[in-house]
N, C-alpha and C positions, 0 to 999 in steps of 0.2 A: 504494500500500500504506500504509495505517495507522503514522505514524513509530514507533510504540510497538512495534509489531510484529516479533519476529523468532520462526524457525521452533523455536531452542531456548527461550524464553519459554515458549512453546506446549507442547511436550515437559515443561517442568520443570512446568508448571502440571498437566498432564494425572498425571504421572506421582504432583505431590504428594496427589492425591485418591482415586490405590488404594488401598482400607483392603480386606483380606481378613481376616475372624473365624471364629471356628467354627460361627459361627450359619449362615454360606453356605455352610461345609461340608459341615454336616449337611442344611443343604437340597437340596443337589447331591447328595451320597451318596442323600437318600432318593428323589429324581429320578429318581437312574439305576436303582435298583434297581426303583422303581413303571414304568417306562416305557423297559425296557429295550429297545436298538438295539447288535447287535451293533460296527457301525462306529462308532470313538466321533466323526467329523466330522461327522455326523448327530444323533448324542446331541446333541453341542455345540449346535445348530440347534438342536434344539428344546430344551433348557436355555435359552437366553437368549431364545429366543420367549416362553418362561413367565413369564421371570423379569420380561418386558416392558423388555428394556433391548437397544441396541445401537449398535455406534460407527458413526456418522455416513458416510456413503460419503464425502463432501470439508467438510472446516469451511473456512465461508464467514470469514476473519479480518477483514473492513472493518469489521464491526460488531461492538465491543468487546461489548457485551448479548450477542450471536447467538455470537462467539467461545466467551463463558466458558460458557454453556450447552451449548456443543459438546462445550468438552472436560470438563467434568460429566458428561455424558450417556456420554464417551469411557472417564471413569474408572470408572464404574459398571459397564457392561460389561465391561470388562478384569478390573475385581475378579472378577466372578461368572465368568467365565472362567479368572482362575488359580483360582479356587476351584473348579472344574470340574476340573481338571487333579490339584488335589492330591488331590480326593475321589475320584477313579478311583486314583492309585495306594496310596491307603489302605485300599479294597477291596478293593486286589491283596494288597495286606501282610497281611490280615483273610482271606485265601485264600476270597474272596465273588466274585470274579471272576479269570477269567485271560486271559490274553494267546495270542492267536494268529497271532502276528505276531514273529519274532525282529529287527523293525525298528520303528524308532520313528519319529513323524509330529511331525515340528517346528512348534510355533506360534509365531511372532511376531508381533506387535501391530501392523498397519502403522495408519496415520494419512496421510493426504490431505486438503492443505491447498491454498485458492486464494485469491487476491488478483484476478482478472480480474473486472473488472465491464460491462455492457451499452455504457457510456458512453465507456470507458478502456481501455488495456493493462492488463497486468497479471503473476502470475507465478505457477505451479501447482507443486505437488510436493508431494515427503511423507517422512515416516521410520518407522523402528519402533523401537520397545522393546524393546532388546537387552537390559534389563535385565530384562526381565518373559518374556522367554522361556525356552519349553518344549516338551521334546516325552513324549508321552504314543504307549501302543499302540494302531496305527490298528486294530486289529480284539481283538475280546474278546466273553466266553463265560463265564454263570454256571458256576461250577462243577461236576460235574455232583452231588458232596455238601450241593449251599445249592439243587439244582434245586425241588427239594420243599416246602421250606420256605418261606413265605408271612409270616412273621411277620421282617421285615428289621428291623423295629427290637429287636427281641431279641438282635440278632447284632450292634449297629453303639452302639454310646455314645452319639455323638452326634445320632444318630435317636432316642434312647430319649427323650433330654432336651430334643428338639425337642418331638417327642409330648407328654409331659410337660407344658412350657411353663407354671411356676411361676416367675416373676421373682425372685418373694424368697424361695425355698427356700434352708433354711439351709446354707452350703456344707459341714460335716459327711457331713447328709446326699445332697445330691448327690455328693460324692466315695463313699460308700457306695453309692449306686445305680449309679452309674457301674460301679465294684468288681465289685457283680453283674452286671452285662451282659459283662462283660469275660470274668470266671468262667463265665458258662453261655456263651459264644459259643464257649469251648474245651472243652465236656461238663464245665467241673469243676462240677459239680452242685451237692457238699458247699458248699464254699466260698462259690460262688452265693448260696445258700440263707445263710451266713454274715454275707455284707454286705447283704444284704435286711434281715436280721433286725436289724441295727446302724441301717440306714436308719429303720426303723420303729419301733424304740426312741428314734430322734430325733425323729422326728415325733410322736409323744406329748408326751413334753419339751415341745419348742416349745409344742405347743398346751398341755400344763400350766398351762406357765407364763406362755400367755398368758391366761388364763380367772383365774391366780389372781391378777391384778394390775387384772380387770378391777370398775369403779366398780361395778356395779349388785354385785360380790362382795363389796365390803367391804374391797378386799387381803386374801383369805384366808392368810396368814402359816399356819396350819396345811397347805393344800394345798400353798403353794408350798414349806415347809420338807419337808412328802413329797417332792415329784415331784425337788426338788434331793440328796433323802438318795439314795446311792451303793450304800446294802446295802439301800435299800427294792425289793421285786421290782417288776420291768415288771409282772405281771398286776394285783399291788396297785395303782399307780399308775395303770395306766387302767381298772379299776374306779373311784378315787376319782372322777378327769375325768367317764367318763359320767356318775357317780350325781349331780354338780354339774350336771353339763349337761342331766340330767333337770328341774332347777326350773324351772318353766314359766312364773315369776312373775317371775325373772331373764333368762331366754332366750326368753324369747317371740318379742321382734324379733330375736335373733339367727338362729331360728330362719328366720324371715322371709327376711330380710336375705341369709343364707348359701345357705337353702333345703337344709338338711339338717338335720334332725331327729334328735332322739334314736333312732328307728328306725334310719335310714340310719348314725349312728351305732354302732348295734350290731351290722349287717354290716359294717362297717368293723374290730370288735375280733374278730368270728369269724376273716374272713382273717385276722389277725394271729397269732390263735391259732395257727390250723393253719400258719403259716410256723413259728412257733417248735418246732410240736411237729415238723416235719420237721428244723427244723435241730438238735435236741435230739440227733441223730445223731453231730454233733460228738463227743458225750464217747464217751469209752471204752470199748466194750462195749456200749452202748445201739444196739439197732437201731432204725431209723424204721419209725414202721407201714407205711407203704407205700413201696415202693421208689422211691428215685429214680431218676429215669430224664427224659426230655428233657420228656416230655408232660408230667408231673406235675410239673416244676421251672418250663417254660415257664407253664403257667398261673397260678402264684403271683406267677410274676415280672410278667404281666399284669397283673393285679391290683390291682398296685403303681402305676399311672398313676390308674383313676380312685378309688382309695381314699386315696392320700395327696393327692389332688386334693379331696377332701371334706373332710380336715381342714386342708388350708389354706384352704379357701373361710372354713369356721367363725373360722379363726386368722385372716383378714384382714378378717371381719366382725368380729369382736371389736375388733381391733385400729382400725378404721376410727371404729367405735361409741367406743370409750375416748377419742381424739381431739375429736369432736364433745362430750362429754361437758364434756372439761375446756376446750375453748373455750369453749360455752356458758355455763361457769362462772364463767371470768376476764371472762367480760362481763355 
């Protein structure tokens, strides 16, 4: 055996390299919900098929390279498995699945290790992860109130913002969109409709204010002192944006660059409209034209993936462009 080598080394090394986020979460949650398997020991199988990771049936330890690869490989898997684990009982909590089973199925991590080689004796055995155990319900069952509904990431946070998938979304509005997913996954409609609307009042902003600090604009000190005035309206302020992002003499390569046009653009501020004029409902007495109701709330909330996905293409072509700018400059 390798002197270096002992079986808690191996343990502490494997165990340092579990990192579980919410990014595995949400990939798990939207897993199970696309590619549902009542038995979750099944799920779990094809979860980590997909996910192309699994621990090792014995880590070979003679060879220090082949060891630390092992328990790498070791860690990875484990992680996507408690994240498996947690993303089924947040489902449960999210009343998107339930348990049919009043017993619970214990997972712990085993690891199988050998030292025997062709040539030599040696020594075989293994331990598990008493730290990383769990147990989760062996059998479970959409709801039979989420059976119908087809739209998971509507009903789930962190599916929405997987979908999504905006690196640099300003966290304002992610906490806002998040908000509305939260709100329509309980019918609150109104509200829903509330943080949308907050959401997409940032995402103007942002892109305001990235268009008006951009080189080919001059620093428009007039646009930017708009888009940051407090009692200027939203409908004012992206009017100004489009009618800027109309000049085709300034945005041409933006256009390019982004691939969204002042057209695409303007279906971009129609949805807007019509969220605000839903959520105008808010005040007091004012009825929305058209009733809210799930169909009508779900669509808008739709919506909201590939349309705030256009103005950050625009907002990270700008931004990209502005860089190149002032490099180009300083050289």
């Amino acid at each position: 055996m390798n002197a270096t080598f002992s079986p808690d080394m191996l343990k502490q090394a494997i165990e340092d390299a579990i990192v579980i986020n919410n990014s595995q979460i949400a990939t798990a949650k939207s897993f199970i919900l696309r590619n549902f398997e009542s038995k979750t020991e099944n799920l779990l199988k094809m979860f980590l098929v997909h996910m192309e990771v699994s621990i090792p049936e014995i880590i070979n330890v003679n060879d220090p390279i082949t060891r630390k690869a092992q328990a790498i490989e070791s860690s990875k898997a484990i992680s996507f498995q408690l994240a498996f684990c947690e993303a089924i009982f947040q489902l449960l909590h999210r009343g998107y699945i339930l348990p049919l089973s009043l017993t619970l199925r214990e997972i712990n991590p085993h690891i199988s290790w050998t030292s025997v080689t062709k040539t030599s004796g040696g020594q075989s055995a293994g331990f598990n992860l008493d730290n990383y155990k769990i147990a989760i319900p062996p059998v479970i069952r959409v709801a039979p109130s989420k059976s119908q509904n087809l739209n998971t990431f509507l009903q789930d946070e962190d599916i929405f913002m997987r979908n999504l998938n905006i690196p640099n979304l300003h966290k304002d509005i992610e906490i806002s969109l998040r908000e509305a997913v939260n709100c329509f996954a309980y019918d609150l409609f109104l509200p829903s409709l509330a943080m949308l609307s907050r959401a997409i009042e940032g995402t103007w902003i942002e892109f305001g204010l990235a268009i008006s600090v951009y080189p080919e604009n001059n620093n428009d000190e007039r646009l930017r002192n708009l888009i940051l005035d407090k009692f200027a309206s939203i409908p004012k302020k992206i009017q100004a944006i489009i009618k800027q992002y109309q000049d085709r003499e300034r945005y041409r390569k933006i256009w390019k660059d982004s691939g969204i046009t002042p057209n695409h653009l303007n279906s971009v501020s129609v949805w807007s409209d019509t969220v605000r004029e839903y959520r105008n409902a808010i005040h007091y007495q004012i009825d929305p034209k058209t009733s809210l109701s799930f169909e009508s709330v779900s669509s808008l909330l739709l919506g909201a993936i590939p349309n705030v996905k256009k103005i950050y293409q625009i907002i990270n072509s700008l931004n990209n462009s502005s860089e190149k700018i002032y490099k180009d400059g300083a050289t």
